[in-house]
N, C-alpha and C positions, 0 to 999 in steps of 0.2 A: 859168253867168254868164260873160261877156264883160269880160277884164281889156287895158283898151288902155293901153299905154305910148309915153313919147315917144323919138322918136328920141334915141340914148344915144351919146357917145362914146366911142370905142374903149379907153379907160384909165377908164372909169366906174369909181367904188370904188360899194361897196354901197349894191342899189337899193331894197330893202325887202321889205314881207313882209303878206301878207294873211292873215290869219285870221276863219273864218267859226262863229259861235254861235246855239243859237236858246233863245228866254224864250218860257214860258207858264207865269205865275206861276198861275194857278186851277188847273191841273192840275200845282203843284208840279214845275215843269222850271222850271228857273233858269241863264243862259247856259251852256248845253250845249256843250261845245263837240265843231266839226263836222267841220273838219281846217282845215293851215294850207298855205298857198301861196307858196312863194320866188317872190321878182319876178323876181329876177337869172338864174331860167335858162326866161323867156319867152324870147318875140321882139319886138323892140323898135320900136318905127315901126307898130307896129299892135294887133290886137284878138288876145287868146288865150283861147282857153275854156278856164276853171276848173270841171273837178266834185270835188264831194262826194258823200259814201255817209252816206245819214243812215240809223244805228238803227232797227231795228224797231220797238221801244220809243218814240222821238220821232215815227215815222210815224204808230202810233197815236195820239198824242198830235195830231197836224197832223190826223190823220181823227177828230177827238172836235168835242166840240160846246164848244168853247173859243173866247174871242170877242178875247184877247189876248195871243195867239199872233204872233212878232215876230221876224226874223233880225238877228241885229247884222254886221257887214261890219267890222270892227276894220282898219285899214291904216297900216302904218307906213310912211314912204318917207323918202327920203333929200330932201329938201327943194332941192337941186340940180337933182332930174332929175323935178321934175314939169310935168303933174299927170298922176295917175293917175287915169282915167277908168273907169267901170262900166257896163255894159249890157245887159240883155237879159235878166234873171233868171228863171229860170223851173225847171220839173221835168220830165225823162224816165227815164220808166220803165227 
Protein backbone atom coordinates (compact mmCIF):
# COMPACT_ATOMS: atom_id res chain seq x y z
CA UNK A 1 0.00 0.00 0.00
CA UNK A 2 0.99 3.65 -0.92
CA UNK A 3 0.92 5.96 2.23
CA UNK A 4 1.28 9.77 0.59
CA UNK A 5 1.93 12.68 3.09
CA UNK A 6 1.82 16.26 2.92
CA UNK A 7 4.59 18.42 2.83
CA UNK A 8 5.57 18.76 6.74
CA UNK A 9 7.33 21.57 8.49
CA UNK A 10 10.52 21.29 9.91
CA UNK A 11 9.37 21.58 13.70
CA UNK A 12 6.18 19.18 12.96
CA UNK A 13 5.23 17.67 16.55
CA UNK A 14 3.60 14.19 15.89
CA UNK A 15 2.22 12.96 12.61
CA UNK A 16 0.55 9.77 13.22
CA UNK A 17 0.31 6.30 12.94
CA UNK A 18 -1.38 3.75 10.63
CA UNK A 19 -2.49 0.42 11.57
CA UNK A 20 -3.72 -2.31 9.36
CA UNK A 21 -6.31 -5.35 10.39
CA UNK A 22 -8.37 -7.83 8.56
CA UNK A 23 -12.24 -9.39 9.45
CA UNK A 24 -13.69 -12.56 8.10
CA UNK A 25 -16.30 -12.97 10.62
CA UNK A 26 -17.68 -16.62 8.78
CA UNK A 27 -14.44 -18.02 9.09
CA UNK A 28 -14.07 -16.65 12.74
CA UNK A 29 -11.07 -14.04 12.10
CA UNK A 30 -12.20 -11.01 13.86
CA UNK A 31 -9.92 -7.67 13.32
CA UNK A 32 -6.74 -9.38 13.19
CA UNK A 33 -4.38 -7.42 13.52
CA UNK A 34 -1.58 -7.08 10.64
CA UNK A 35 1.18 -4.50 11.91
CA UNK A 36 1.32 -0.86 12.59
CA UNK A 37 2.96 1.98 10.62
CA UNK A 38 4.69 5.39 12.35
CA UNK A 39 3.95 8.19 9.86
CA UNK A 40 6.65 10.48 11.36
CA UNK A 41 9.56 8.34 10.02
CA UNK A 42 8.14 8.39 6.04
CA UNK A 43 9.06 10.90 3.66
CA UNK A 44 6.99 13.62 3.45
CA UNK A 45 5.82 15.63 0.07
CA UNK A 46 5.11 12.29 -1.36
CA UNK A 47 3.98 8.46 -1.62
CA UNK A 48 5.73 5.70 0.65
CA UNK A 49 5.22 1.99 0.44
CA UNK A 50 3.78 0.34 3.42
CA UNK A 51 4.11 -3.64 3.68
CA UNK A 52 2.75 -6.03 5.90
CA UNK A 53 3.51 -9.82 6.55
CA UNK A 54 0.22 -11.46 6.83
CA UNK A 55 0.04 -15.08 8.82
CA UNK A 56 -0.10 -18.10 7.33
CA UNK A 57 -3.20 -18.89 9.15
CA UNK A 58 -5.08 -15.32 7.68
CA UNK A 59 -3.68 -16.43 4.23
CA UNK A 60 -5.54 -19.35 4.37
CA UNK A 61 -8.21 -17.70 5.47
CA UNK A 62 -8.01 -14.96 2.34
CA UNK A 63 -7.61 -18.33 0.08
CA UNK A 64 -10.94 -20.04 1.52
CA UNK A 65 -14.19 -19.70 0.07
CA UNK A 66 -15.37 -16.73 2.46
CA UNK A 67 -17.49 -14.01 0.83
CA UNK A 68 -16.74 -11.24 3.71
CA UNK A 69 -13.43 -11.12 4.10
CA UNK A 70 -12.53 -7.11 4.60
CA UNK A 71 -9.10 -5.02 5.63
CA UNK A 72 -9.68 -2.22 7.95
CA UNK A 73 -6.82 0.64 7.43
CA UNK A 74 -7.24 2.46 11.11
CA UNK A 75 -5.26 5.91 10.86
CA UNK A 76 -4.53 8.28 13.24
CA UNK A 77 -3.08 11.62 12.26
CA UNK A 78 -2.45 14.70 13.74
CA UNK A 79 -5.15 16.81 12.11
CA UNK A 80 -2.54 19.88 11.48
CA UNK A 81 -0.65 18.13 8.83
CA UNK A 82 -3.25 16.36 6.73
CA UNK A 83 -4.57 14.62 4.64
CA UNK A 84 -3.16 11.46 4.63
CA UNK A 85 -3.78 9.88 1.33
CA UNK A 86 -3.94 5.85 0.34
CA UNK A 87 -3.20 4.20 -2.78
CA UNK A 88 -2.47 1.34 -4.64
CA UNK A 89 -3.39 -1.60 -2.41
CA UNK A 90 -2.60 -4.70 -3.40
CA UNK A 91 -0.43 -8.23 -2.60
CA UNK A 92 3.15 -9.46 -3.57
CA UNK A 93 4.38 -12.56 -3.10
Amino acid sequence: MEVGLPDLPPDYYWLGQMNLFVECPSAGLWQTFLGYQPLQILFDGEYNRSEYTIPQHVQDVLNGDFDDCKFIIDVSSNSAYTPILLDGGGFVP
